[in-house]
C-alpha positions in Angstrom: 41.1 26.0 57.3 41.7 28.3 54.3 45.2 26.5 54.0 43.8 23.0 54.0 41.5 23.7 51.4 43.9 25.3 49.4 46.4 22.0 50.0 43.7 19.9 49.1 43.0 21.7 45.5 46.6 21.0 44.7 47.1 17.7 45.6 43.4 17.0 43.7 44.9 19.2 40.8 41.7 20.7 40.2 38.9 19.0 37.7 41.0 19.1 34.8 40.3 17.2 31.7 42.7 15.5 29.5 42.6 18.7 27.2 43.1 21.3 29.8 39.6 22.6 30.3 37.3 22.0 34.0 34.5 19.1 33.4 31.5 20.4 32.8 29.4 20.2 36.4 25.8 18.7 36.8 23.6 20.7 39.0 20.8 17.9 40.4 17.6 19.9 40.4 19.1 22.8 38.8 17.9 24.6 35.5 19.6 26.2 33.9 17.1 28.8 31.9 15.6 29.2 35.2 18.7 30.3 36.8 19.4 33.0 34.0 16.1 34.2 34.8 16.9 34.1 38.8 20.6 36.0 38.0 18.7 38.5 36.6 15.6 38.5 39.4 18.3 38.9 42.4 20.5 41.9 40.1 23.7 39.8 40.4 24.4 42.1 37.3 24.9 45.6 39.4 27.8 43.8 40.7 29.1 41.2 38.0 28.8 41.3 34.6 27.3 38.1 33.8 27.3 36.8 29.9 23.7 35.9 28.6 21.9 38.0 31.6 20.7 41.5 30.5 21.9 44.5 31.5 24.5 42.5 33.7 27.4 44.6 33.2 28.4 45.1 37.2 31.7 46.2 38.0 31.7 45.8 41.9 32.3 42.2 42.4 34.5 39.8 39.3 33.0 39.0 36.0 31.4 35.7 35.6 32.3 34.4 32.3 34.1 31.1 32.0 32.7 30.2 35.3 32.7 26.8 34.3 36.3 26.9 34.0 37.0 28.0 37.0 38.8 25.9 40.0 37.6 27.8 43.1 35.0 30.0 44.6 35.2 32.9 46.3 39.2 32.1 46.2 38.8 29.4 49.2 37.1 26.5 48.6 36.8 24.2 45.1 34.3 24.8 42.0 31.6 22.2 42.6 27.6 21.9 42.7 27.8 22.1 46.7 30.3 25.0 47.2 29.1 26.9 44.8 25.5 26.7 45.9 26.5 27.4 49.4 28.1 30.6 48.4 24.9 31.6 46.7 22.9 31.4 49.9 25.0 32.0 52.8 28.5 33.6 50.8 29.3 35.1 54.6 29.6 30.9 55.8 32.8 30.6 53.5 34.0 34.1 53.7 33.4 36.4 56.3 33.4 39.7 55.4 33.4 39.4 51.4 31.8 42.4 49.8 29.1 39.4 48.7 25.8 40.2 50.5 23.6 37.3 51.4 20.8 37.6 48.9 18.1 35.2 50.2 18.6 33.1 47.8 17.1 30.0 48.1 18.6 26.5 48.0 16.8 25.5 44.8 17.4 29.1 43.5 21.0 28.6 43.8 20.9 25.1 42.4 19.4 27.1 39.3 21.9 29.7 39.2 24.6 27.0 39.6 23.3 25.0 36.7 23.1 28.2 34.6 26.9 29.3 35.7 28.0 26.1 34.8 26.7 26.5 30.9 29.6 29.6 30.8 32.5 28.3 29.3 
C-alpha cells in the first residue's frame, strides 16, 4: 500500500503551484486560532516544536514549520485536509508503530489543528 501511495504522489507531482510553493489547504470547519489553542491544549510542543504555539519547542517527533509546504504526512500518504486530520486522531491507522501516540483528539479538533498547520508557511 505504502508503494502505491508513494506512485501515486509522483505521478500527481504533489500540489505544486506555478511558483514552486504547495497551495494553500482549506480546512471545512476548521479554525485556525482555535487549533493553536488546541496544539497547545494536547502538548504537541513536548514533542514538536511548533511556530506560534508557546513553549512548543519538542524535540522528539520533527518540527512543524512550513507545514503548509509540505507534500506528505507521516512520510506515507499526501498533505491534504483528510490525511492530515486522520493522522491527528488515529496516527497508528496510517502508521503502525510511529512514535505518534493517539491523543484523543477529536475529529473537529483535528480539523482545527489542520486549519492552524496549514497557516505555517
Amino acid at each position: 500500500m505504502r508503494y502505491a501511495l508513494a506512485l501515486a504522489l509522483v505521478v500527481a507531482g504533489g500540489c505544486s503551484t506555478a511558483s514552486g510553493h504547495t497551495a494553500d489547504r482549506v480546512v471545512e470547519g476548521g479554525d485556525a486560532a482555535r487549533g493553536r489553542a488546541t496544539i497547545a491544549a494536547y502538548g504537541c510542543g513536548s514533542c514538536h516544536s511548533v511556530p506560534g504555539v508557546r513553549d512548543a519547542h519538542g524535540m522528539v517527533g520533527p518540527p512543524l514549520d512550513h507545514w503548509s509546504q509540505r507534500r506528505v504526512v507521516a512520510g506515507y500518504v499526501p498533505n491534504d485536509p483528510a490525511h492530515l486530520i486522520t493522522w491527528l486522531t488515529v496516527p497508528q491507522s496510517i502508521a503502525p508503530g510511529s512514535a505518534m501516540p493517539n491523543m484523543g483528539v477529536s475529529d473537529g479538533e483535528a480539523r482545527d489543528m489542520a486549519a492552524y498547520l496549514y497557516t505555517l508557511h
